[in-house]
N, C-alpha and C positions, 0 to 999 in steps of 0.2 A: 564077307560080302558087303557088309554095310561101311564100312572103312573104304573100299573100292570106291562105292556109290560116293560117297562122302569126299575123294577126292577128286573123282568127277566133277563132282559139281564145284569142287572150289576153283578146281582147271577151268571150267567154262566161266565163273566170275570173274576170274582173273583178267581174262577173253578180252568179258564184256566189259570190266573197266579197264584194263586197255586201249579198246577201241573209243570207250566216250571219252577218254582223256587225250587221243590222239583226235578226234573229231572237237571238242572242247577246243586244243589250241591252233588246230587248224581253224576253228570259227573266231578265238580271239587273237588271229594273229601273232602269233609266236614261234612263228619259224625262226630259223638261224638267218643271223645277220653277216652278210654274206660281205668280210673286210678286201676284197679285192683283190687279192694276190694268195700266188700260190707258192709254199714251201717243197722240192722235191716232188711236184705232181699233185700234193696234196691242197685242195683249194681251201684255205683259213676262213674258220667263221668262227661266229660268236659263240660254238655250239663245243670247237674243239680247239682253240689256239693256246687252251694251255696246256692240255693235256699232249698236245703235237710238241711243243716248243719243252715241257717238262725237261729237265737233264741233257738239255740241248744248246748248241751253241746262240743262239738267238730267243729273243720272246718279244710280243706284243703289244704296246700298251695303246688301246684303242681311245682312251681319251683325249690323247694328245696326236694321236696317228703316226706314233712312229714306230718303228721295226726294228729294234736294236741289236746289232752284229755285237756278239762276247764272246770272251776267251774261249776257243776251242776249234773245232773241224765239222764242218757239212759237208758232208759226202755221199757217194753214189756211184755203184758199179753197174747200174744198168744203162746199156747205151741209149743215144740218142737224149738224154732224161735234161731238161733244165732245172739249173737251183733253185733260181727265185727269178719267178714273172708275176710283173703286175700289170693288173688289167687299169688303163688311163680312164676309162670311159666308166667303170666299176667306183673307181678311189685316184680321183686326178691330180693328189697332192700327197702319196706317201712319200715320208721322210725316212731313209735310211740310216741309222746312226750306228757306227762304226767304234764300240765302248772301249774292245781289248784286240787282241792278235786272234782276228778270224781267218778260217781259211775254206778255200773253196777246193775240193778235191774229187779225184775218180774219175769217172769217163763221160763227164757231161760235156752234152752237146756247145750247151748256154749258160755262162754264166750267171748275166743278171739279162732277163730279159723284157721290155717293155711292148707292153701292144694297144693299141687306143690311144686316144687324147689326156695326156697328162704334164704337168711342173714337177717334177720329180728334183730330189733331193738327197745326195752323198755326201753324209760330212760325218765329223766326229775326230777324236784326237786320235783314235786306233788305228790298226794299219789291217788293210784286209787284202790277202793273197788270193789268186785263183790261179791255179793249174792244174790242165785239164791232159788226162794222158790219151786221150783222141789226138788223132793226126791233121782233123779239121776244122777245131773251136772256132765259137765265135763269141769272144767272153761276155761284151757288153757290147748290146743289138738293143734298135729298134724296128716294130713291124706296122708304129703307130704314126702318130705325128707329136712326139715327146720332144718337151723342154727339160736338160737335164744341168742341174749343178752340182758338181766334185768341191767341195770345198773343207778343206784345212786340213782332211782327211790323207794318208798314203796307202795307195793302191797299188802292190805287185801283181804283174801279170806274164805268168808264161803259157805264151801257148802254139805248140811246135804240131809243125808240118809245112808243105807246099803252098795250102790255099789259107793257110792260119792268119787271123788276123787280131790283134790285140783288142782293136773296139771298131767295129762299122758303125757307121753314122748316115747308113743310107737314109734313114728315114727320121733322122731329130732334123727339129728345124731349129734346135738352138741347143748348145754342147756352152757353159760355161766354166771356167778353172778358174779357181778362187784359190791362190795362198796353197795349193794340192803338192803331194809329191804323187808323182806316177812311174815306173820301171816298166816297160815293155819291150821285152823279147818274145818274138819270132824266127821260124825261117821264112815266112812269108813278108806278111809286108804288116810293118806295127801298128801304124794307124791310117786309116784307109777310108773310101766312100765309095762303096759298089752301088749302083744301081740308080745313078741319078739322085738328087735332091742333095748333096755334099754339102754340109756347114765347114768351115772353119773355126775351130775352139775359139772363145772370146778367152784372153788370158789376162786373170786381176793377179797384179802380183808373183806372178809366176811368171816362167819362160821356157820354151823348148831347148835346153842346152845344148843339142848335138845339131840344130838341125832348124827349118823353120815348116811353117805348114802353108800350104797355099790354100787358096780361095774358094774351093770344094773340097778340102777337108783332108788334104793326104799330108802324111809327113815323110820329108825331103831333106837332101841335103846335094850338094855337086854330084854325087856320083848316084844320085836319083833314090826313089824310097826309100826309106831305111826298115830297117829289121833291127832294131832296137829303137826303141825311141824314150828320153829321158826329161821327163818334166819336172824341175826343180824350183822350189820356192825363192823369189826376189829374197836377196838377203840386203842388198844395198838400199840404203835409207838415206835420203839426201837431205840436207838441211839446208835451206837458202837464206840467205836474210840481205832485203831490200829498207832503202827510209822509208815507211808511211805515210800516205799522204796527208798530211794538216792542213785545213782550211786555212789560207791565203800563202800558201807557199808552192812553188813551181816545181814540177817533178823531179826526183831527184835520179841519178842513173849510177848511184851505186850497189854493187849486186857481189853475194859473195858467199860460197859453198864450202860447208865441212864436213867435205869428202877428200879420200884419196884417189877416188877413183874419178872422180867427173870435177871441173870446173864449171861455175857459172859465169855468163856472160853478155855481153847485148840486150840492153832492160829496154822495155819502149811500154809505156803506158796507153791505156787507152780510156775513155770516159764508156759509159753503161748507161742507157736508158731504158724504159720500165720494159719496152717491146722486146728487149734482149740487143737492138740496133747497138753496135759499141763504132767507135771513132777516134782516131788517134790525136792525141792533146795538141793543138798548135803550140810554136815554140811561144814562150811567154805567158803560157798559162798557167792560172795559179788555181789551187782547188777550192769549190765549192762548195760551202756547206748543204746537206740533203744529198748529197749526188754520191752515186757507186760510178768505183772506177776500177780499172782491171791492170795486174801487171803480168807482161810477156817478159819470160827472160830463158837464155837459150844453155842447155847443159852440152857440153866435148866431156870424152873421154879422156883422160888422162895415157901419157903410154904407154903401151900395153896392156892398157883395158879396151874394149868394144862395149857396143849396145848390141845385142841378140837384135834379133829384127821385129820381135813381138815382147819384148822383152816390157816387164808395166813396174819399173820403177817405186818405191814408195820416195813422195816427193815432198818437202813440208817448206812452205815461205813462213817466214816468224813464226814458226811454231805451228803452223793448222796444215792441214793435206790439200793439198792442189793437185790439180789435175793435168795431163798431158794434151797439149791439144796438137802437135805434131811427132813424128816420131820415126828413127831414119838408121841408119848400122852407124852413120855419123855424128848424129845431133839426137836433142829430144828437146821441144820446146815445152814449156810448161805456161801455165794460169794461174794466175789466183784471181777471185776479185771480190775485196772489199767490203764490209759491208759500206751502207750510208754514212755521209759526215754527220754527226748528231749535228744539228744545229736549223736553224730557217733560214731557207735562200727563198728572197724577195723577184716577183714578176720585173726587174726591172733592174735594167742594164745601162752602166755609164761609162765611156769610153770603153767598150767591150767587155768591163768586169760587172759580173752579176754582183748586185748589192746584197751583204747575206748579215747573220750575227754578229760577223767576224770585224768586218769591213764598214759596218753602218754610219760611226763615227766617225769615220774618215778617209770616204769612197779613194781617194787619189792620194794621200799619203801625205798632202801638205794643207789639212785643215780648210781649205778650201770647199769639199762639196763633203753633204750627209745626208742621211735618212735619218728620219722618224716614223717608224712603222706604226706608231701609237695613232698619228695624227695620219699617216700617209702622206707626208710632204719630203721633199729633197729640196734641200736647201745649199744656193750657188752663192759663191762670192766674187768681187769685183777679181778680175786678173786671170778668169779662170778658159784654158783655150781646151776643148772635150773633142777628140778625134774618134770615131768608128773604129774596129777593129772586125778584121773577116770579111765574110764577102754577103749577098744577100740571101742566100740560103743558109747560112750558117746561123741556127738557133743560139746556138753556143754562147756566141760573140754577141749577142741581142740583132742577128742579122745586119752588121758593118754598119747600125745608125749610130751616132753620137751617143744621142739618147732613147733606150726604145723599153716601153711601157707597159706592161698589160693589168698594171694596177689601175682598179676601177675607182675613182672617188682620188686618184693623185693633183697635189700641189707642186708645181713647182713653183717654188720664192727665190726668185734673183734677188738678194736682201740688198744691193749696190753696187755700182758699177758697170762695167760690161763684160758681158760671158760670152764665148764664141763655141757654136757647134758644129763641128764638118763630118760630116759621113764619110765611111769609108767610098771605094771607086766604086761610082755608078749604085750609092748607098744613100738613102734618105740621112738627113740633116737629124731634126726629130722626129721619131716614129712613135704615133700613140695608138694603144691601143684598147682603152678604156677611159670612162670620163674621165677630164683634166681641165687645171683652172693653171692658168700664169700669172703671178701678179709678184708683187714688190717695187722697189725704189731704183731699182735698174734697168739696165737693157738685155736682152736674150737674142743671139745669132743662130738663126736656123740655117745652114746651106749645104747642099744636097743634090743627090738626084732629086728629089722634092724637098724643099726648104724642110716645110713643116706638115706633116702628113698623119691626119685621122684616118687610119687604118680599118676602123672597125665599126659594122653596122648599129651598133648600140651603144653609141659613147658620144659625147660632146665635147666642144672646146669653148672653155672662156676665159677671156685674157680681162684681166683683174687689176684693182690698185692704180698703181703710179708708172706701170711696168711698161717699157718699150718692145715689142716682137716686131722682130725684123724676119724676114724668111724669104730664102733666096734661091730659086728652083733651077741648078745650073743648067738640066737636061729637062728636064717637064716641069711641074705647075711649082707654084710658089708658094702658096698655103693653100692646101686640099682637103676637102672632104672626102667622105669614101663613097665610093658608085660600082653598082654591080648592074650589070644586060641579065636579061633572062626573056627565052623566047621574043627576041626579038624588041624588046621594052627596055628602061635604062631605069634603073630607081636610085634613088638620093637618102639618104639617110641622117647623114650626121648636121647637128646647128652650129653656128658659131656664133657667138655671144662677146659682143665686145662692151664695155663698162667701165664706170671709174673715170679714173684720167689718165687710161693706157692710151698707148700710141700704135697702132700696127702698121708697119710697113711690108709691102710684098711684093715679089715680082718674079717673072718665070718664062723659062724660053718657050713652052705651050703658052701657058694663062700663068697670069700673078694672081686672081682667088678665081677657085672654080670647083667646082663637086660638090657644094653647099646644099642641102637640102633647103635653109635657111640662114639669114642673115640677118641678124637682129640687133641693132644698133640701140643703144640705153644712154641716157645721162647726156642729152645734147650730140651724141657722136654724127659723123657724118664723115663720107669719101669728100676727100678736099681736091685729091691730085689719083691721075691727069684731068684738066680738065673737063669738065663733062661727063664725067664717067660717073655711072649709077649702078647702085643693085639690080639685075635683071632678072627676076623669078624664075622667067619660063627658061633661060639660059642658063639658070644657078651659077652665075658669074657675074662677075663687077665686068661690065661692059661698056663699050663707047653710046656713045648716042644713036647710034646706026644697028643697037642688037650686039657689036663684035666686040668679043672677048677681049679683055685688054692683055697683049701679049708684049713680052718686054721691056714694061715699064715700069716705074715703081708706083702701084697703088697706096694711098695714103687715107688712114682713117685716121682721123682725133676728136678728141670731143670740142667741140665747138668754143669759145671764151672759156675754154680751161686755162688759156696761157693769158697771162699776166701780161695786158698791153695790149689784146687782141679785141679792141673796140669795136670793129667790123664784122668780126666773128666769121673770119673768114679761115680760121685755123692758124695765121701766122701773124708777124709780127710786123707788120712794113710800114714805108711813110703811110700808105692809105688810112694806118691806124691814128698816126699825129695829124692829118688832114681830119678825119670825123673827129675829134679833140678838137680842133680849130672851130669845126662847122655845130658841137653841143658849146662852145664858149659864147659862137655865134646864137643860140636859144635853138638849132632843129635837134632833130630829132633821130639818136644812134640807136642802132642794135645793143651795144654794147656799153657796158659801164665804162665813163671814160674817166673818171675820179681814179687817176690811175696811181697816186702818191697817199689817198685813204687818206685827204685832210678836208672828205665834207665839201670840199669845191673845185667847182673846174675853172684851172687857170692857165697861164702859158708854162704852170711849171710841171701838168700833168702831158703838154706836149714837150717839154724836156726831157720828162720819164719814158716818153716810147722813144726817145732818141737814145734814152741810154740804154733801154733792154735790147735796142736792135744792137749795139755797139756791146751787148755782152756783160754789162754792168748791172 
């Protein structure tokens, strides 16, 4: 009796802690963690996924989230039953890994089936079978909105009857094959899209050898779906090799494949800018330092070889993988592009060639023009004639000017002689587009659609030293400023600053100077020529005496008694100078020093001297 009693009551302790240890982890949270998918009906958690998977073809390793298919069989003789469904919405990234030769067997409905939102993932080095001995399988299904990748993995699949279909894809909105082998037979139809929403498989590396797939997702061939359908891994590896581009050499267009099976052919280069915008190289261009540039080159088959129609190539230009950017049963055009030229390419463009590391020393090839990016000057020499190349939209070219700028704080030094600059058609002469100073011992030709053209709200021009600018506006203005309308209004911006004992001449079928914000004459300077003609503020133009712009003439500034002879100070050299000589021998009184021989006195042999500076002597 008391034994009885005794295990009475141990039976009800047992009960009662049962119950607080089940109430316990229900209050601290320790239910089963519920990994998403289900084995055979059975839904995997945290509570049984070993003890399910023990002595079984598969097991779980939940820290990394994948699923791994091993050596052996899963199987099931109860109808309708699927293998493996994962829930997307549950576990939106399991990874399937394929270790040894698994297999899918029995009378299942589904092989692998997906439901919810998920990026799912088949790969592994294994090979995994399914065949189902139902008459209406549906091996790999989805019921969700699943992204699935097959990748490197082989998957056999038989699955026989009427309405059998090897994989429906009514419902992925993304099926990708990476490098995969697949075998699908059917009597039905092999790969298929019932039900609307049809992808067509994206294929890396692979191809459909029997057949091709159209555009919602069915595989085909001439004599309409197939019932076998075979995807086989790209074994062809092509190897291109093109010249490389070096800065200051012009593209080269040899191209050349080690393969038997495709030739390379047809190279065409193109230039890369950071927006991804690319453009193909004008003839005569040479490369860039900083700059990506991209090569197109086209692959044929060889006799008796073809391109599959989806068929993804593995492709390598010198060594690195490129990419296919067109692709056809005849051709396959390919890409590479480049990284940058190591090197610094300079804002600033001379006869169409950008000035860079390469080229500094000696922009045109005969010692004649350079940079010094140290100081920021380009320095011209006597003999030197600088043409535009391109047209006015063309960046490339420095938009068809002779010379065009966007360095702030540039010199150019004419160091002697005369340099001529011509724009390209209906192309500015010199186009600046940051402050810039002219000076030196020479002369500088600007001629253009605008001679000589400050392009830019925030930058000035001053002509410097002993330096001639000449600028000669075939179609519009002659030397200009930059000027922008807004609502209605017109605003001025840039100064021009003349100094020294430069000379500027201008003239322009609009205006010869106009769009000045300012005009700021230094060191004695003064408009000499035409006539009458004065700075006019409110016109910001060198104008006549009536307000009007002076339009195809040549404006002349010089500094006033800079020239040696110029008694009058009228800017030039003429009898009137040896007449005021006559009239300071006489005791009045010149503008101008007429001690023109620098012997301390004025005599008839300082009116000798203006005879012989007019005579050139």
């Amino acid at each position: 009796m008391e034994v009885k009693t005794i295990t009475n009551q141990l039976n009800i302790m047992k009960k009662f802690y049962f119950l607080l240890f089940a109430l316990l982890a229900i209050a601290t949270g320790m239910q089963a963690t519920d990994y998403g998918f289900k084995m055979l009906s059975y839904s995997i958690t945290s509570d049984n996924y070993q003890k399910l998977s023990a002595g079984k073809a598969w097991y779980y390793d939940p820290a990394a989230n994948v699923l791994h298919l091993t050596e052996g069989t899963i199987s099931t003789a109860i109808p309708n039953t699927t293998i493996l469904r994962i829930d997307g919405d549950v576990n939106p990234t399991l990874k399937i890994q394929v270790d040894g030769n698994c297999s899918f067997t029995g009378t299942f409905s589904s092989g692998i089936e997906f439901v919810g939102n998920g990026q799912h993932t088949i790969c592994g080095n294994g090979t995994l079978t399914m065949n189902s001995s139902r008459t209406d399988p549906q091996v790999i299904l989805s019921y969700g909105n699943t992204s699935l990748t097959i990748k490197d993995v082989t998957i056999n699949i038989e699955a026989w009857g009427p309405a059998a279909v090897g994989l429906v894809s009514n419902r992925f909105y993304e099926v990708i094959l990476d490098y995969c082998e697949m075998n699908i037979k059917t009597s039905g139809l092999a790969w298929a899209a019932f039900g609307g929403n049809g992808v067509s498989p994206k294929l890396k590396k692979c191809f459909l050898s029997n057949g091709v797939f159209s555009g919602t997702g069915n595989a085909y061939d001439s004599d309409g779906n197939l019932k076998e359908a075979y995807i086989k891994r790209s074994t062809c590896v092509v190897s291109v090799n093109v010249d490389e581009p070096v800065v200051g050499n012009s593209p080269s267009f040899n191209c050349t494949a080690n393969s038997e099976e495709y030739y390379a052919t047809t190279v065409e280069w193109h230039g890369v800018r950071d927006s991804g915008y690319h453009f193909v190289l004008p003839n005569g261009y040479t490369y860039q330092m900083g700059e990506t540039y991209r090569v197109y080159a086209i692959l044929y088959p060889t006799e008796g070889n073809r391109f599959a129609e989806e068929e993804d190539l593995t492709i390598y230009v010198n060594g690195k993988e490129a990419e296919i950017d067109n692709m056809s049963s005849g051709f396959v055009t390919l890409k590479y592009t480049f990284p940058a030229l190591v090197g610094t390419s300079y804002d600033l463009w001379v006869g169409g060639v950008q000035v860079n590391d390469f080229n500094k020393d000696n922009i045109d090839g005969n010692g004649k023009m350079k940079y010094n990016p140290a100081t920021s000057t380009l320095s011209l020499l006597d003999g030197v004639t600088i043409t535009g190349q391109g047209s006015a939209t063309d960046g490339t070219t420095g938009y068809g000017a002779g010379i065009y700028s966007e360095v702030d704080g540039l010199t150019i030094d004419v160091a002697s002689g005369g340099v001529e600059v011509i724009g390209a058609d209906d192309c500015h002469g010199i186009y600046l587009r940051g402050k810039t100073t002219i000076k030196g011992e020479g002369s500088l030709s600007g001629k253009g659609y605008i001679g000589v053209f400050m392009g830019s709200n925030s930058a000035d021009l001053t002509i410097d030293g002993n330096v001639m600018l000449v600028a000669e506006g075939i179609t519009s203005n002659g030397l200009c400023g930059y000027v922008r309308g807004f609502a209605g209004n017109i605003f001025y911006y840039t100064t021009l600053t003349i100094k020294g004992k430069a000379k500027v001449m201008a003239k322009g079928e609009l205006s010869s100077v106009r769009n000045w914000n300012d005009l700021v004459l230094e060191d004695s300077h003064a408009i000499t020529s035409p006539t009458g003609a004065v700075w006019n503020a409110d016109k910001h133009a060198v104008c006549d005496a009536s307000g009007n712009p002076i339009v195809g003439e040549w404006v002349v500034i010089k500094r006033l008694g800079a020239l040696k002879g110029d008694v009058n100070l009228d800017g030039d050299v003429t009898i009137a100078d040896g007449v005021a000589v006559l009239n300071a021998m006489a005791g009045q009184s010149v503008p101008g020093n007429p001690d023109i021989n620098g012997d301390s006195d004025i005599t008839i042999a300082d009116f000798v001297a203006v005879l012989n500076i007019m005579a050139g002597q």
